[in-house]
N, C-alpha and C positions, 0 to 999 in steps of 0.2 A: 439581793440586788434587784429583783424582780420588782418589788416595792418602790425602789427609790429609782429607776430610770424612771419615769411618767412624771418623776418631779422633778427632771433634771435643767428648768427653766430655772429652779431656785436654788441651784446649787452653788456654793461659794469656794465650797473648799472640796475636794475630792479626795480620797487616800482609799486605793482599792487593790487589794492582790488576788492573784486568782493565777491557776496555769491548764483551768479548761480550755480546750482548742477554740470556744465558743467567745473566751473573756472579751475581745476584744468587740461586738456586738452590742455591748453594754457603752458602749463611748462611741455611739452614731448621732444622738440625737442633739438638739442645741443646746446650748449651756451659756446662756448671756451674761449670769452672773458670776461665772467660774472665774478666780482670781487664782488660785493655787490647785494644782494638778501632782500628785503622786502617785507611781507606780511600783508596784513589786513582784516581781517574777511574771509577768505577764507571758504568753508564746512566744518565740521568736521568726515563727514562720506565718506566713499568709498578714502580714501586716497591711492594714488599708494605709491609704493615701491620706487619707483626712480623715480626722475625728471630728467629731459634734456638728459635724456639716459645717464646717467651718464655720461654725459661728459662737466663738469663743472671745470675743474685743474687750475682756476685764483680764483675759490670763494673762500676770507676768511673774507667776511661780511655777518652774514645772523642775519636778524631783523621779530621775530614775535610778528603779533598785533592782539591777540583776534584770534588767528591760530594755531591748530592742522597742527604735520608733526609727521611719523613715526621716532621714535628715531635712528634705523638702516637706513634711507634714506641718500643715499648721501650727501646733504647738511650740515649734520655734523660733514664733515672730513675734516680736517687741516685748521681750522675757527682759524682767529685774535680776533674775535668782534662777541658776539654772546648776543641777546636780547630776552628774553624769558618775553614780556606782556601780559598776561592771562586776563583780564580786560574784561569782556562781558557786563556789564550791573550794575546796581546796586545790591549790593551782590552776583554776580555772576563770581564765577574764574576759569580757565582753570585749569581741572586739568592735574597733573604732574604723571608721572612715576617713581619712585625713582631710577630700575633697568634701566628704559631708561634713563632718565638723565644721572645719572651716565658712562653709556656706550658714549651718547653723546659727554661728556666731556674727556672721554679717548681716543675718536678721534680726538680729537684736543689739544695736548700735549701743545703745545706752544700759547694756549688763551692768550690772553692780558686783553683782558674786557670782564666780563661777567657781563649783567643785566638782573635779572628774579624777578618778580613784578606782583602780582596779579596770583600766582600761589599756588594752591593747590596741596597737594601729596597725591596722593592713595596710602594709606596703606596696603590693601589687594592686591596689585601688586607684594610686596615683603615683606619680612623683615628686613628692611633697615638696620638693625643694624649688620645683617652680611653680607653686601657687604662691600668689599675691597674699601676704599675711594680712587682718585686720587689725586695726586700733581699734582699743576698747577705751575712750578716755574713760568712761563714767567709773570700770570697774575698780573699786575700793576692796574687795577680799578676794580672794586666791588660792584654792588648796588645791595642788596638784601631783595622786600618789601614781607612779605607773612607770614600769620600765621601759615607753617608750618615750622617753623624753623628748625626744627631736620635735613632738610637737608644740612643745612652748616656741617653736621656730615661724611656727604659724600666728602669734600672736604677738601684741607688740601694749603693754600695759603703764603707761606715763605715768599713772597717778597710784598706781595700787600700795597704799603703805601695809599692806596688810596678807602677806604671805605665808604659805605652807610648801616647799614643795620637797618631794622624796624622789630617788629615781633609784631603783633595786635594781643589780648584776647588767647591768650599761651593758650591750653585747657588742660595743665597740665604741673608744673613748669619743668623747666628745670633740675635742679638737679637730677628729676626722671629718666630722659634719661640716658642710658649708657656714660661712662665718656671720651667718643669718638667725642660725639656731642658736645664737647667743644672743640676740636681742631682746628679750625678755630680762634675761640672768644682768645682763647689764645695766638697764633701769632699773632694776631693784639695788643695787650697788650705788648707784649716784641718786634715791630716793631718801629725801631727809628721813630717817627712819632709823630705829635700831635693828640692827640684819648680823644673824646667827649665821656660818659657814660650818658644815663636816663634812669631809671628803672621806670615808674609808672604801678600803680595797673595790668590794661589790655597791658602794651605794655612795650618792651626795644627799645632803639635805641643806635648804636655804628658807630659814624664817625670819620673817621682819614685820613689826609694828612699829606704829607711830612711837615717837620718841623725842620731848622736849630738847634730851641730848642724844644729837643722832649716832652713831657707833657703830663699826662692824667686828664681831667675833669672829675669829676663825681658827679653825682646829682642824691641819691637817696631819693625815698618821704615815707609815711607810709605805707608801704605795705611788708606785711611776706614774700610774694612769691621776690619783691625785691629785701630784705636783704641776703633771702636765695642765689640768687641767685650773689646778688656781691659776698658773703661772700664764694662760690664755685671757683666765677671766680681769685678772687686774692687769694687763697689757692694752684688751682692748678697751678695758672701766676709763684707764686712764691716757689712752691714745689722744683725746682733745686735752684734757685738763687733768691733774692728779686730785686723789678722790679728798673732799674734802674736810671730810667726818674724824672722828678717832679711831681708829683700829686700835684691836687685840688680837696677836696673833700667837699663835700655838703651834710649833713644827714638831713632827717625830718621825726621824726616818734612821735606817739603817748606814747610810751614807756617813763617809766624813766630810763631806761639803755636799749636800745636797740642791739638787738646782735650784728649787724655789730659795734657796737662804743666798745663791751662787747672784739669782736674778734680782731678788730686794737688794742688796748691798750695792749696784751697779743703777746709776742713774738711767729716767727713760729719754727716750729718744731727744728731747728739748734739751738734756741738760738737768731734769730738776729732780729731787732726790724721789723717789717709789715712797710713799706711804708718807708723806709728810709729817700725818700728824698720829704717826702710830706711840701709844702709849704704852702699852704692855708687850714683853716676847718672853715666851716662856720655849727654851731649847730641852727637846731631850732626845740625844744624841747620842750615838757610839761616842766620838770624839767632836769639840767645840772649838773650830777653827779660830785662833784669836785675830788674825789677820781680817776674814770675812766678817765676824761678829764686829769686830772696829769699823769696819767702813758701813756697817749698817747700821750702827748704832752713834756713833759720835756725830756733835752737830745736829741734836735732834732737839729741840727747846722743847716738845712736847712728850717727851719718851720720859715715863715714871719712872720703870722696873724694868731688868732683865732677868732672868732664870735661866740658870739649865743642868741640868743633872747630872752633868760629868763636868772633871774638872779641864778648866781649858788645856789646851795641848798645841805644844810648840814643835816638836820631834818625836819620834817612833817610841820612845820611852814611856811617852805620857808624862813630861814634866809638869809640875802647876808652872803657869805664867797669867800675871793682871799686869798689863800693864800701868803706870800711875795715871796713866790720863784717862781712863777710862774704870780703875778701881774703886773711884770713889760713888759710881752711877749702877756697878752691878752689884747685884744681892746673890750670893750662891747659893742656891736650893739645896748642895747636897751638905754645906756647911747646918743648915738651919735644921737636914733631917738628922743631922750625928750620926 
């Protein structure tokens, strides 16, 4: 490195790790032509204020690995591409600033891709739920792995058809969040796009690309905190308008009427039916309400196939019942596996 700062006027691209106490010394001097900045384990104490003398006006790639920077440092103004990997070690994540983050992000109005992954947020930094979140319109990609989720509540992405996000062991459902931390998860629901949903017990995940036919999957399994939380996200998706795309959806719960199948079947608050133009249900169930199943499925001009793995049940016996108005629309899975 000794060699290449003295040439650091002709730098374009940087990628440098290092975890001498000293590393940070090497990224004083100016760098006019710096476009892309990478870091990898760098120190995390005695961080300067500014790098390159602030005089960095081509960067708008900066990638951190396992690296603490001051959220007010230069390197976070007028960014395209901005990667935030907190990844130290086994069980061990970088933590996050909520009030720096968010400052981070408001210096860089026109983000394209933002990926932050293996990041934790201190919560005694701020009270995250009264900062003012930013609009990203420009950002186009999205990969967000971390279990602290509440911070997609800080941002607000119109345009982004192009998501990742994960959230591992939630230490408290989301629904208990203020109803602000849903605002990201929302746009991506009403983005013409094709969007993936899994809800299990410790984790959700939400992927979406562009998609000529827009469509949302959804898969969710036995779990309270799950259902609660579909059954938040498409109440609020669909509080102005019901969502317009195809759904497919996927229920598996222990329950003989489980709420999310209790709440599709009941129309939303206008009057108009939940999921209009859901095409696939696949039930698999202790027991298959036929009553519930009827009012969520009949009257669907867009609804394909139904599934579900047990036969439906009328009474405590488990008798089969199809009804004929509804017999000719359902395909029984467990007849198909013999």
């Amino acid at each position: 490195m000794e060699l290449l700062v003295p040439h650091s006027d002709r730098w374009q691209s940087l990628v440098f790790s290092s975890s001498s106490p000293g590393a940070w010394d090497n990224l004083t001097r100016p760098a006019p032509q710096l476009q892309e900045l990478v870091l990898h384990r760098l120190p995390t104490r005695n961080l300067p204020a500014e790098l390159f003398q602030g005089v960095i006006p081509r960067l708008n790639t900066v990638r951190l690995y396992g690296t603490l920077a001051l959220w007010h440092s230069n390197i976070f103004r007028g960014l395209r591409e901005l990667v935030l990997d907190g990844f130290l070690g086994r069980y061990l994540h970088l933590p996050i600033e909520p009030d720096g983050f968010l400052q981070a992000l408001k210096s860089s109005p026109s983000l394209e891709v933002l990926f932050v992954k293996w990041a934790v947020a201190l919560r005694h930094s701020s009270t995250w739920s009264n900062l003012d979140p930013v609009t990203l319109p420009s950002l186009r990609s999205l990969v967000f792995d971390s279990p602290s989720y509440f911070l997609l509540g800080l941002i607000r992405i119109p345009n982004c058809t192009s998501t990742s996000i994960e959230c591992y062991s939630p230490g408290q459902p989301i629904s208990e969040y203020p109803r602000d931390a849903w605002a990201a998860l929302i746009e991506i629901l009403r983005l013409p796009a094709a969007v993936d949903i899994s809800l299990y017990p410790t984790m959700f995940s939400i992927t979406t690309k562009p998609s000529v036919s827009p469509r949302i999957n959804v898969h969710v399994t036995s779990n309270p905190f799950a259902q609660t939380m579909l059954i938040d996200l498409l109440r609020e998706a669909e509080l102005c308008q019901p969502l317009p795309m195809a759904v497919n959806l996927n229920i598996e719960a222990p329950e003989p009427v489980p709420p999310i199948l209790d709440f599709l079947a009941k129309p939303t608050e206008s009057g108009s039916k939940r999921l209009p133009k859901l095409q696939e249900l696949y039930l698999k169930l202790r027991k298959v309400p036929v009553e519930t199943v009827a009012n969520l499925i009949l009257d669907r001009e867009e609804l394909r196939s139904v599934l579900w793995s047990q036969p439906l049940s009328t009474n405590p016996r488990g008798r089969w019942s199809q009804p004929e108005d509804i017999k000719d629309r359902i395909l029984d899975a467990s007849l198909q596996q013999g």
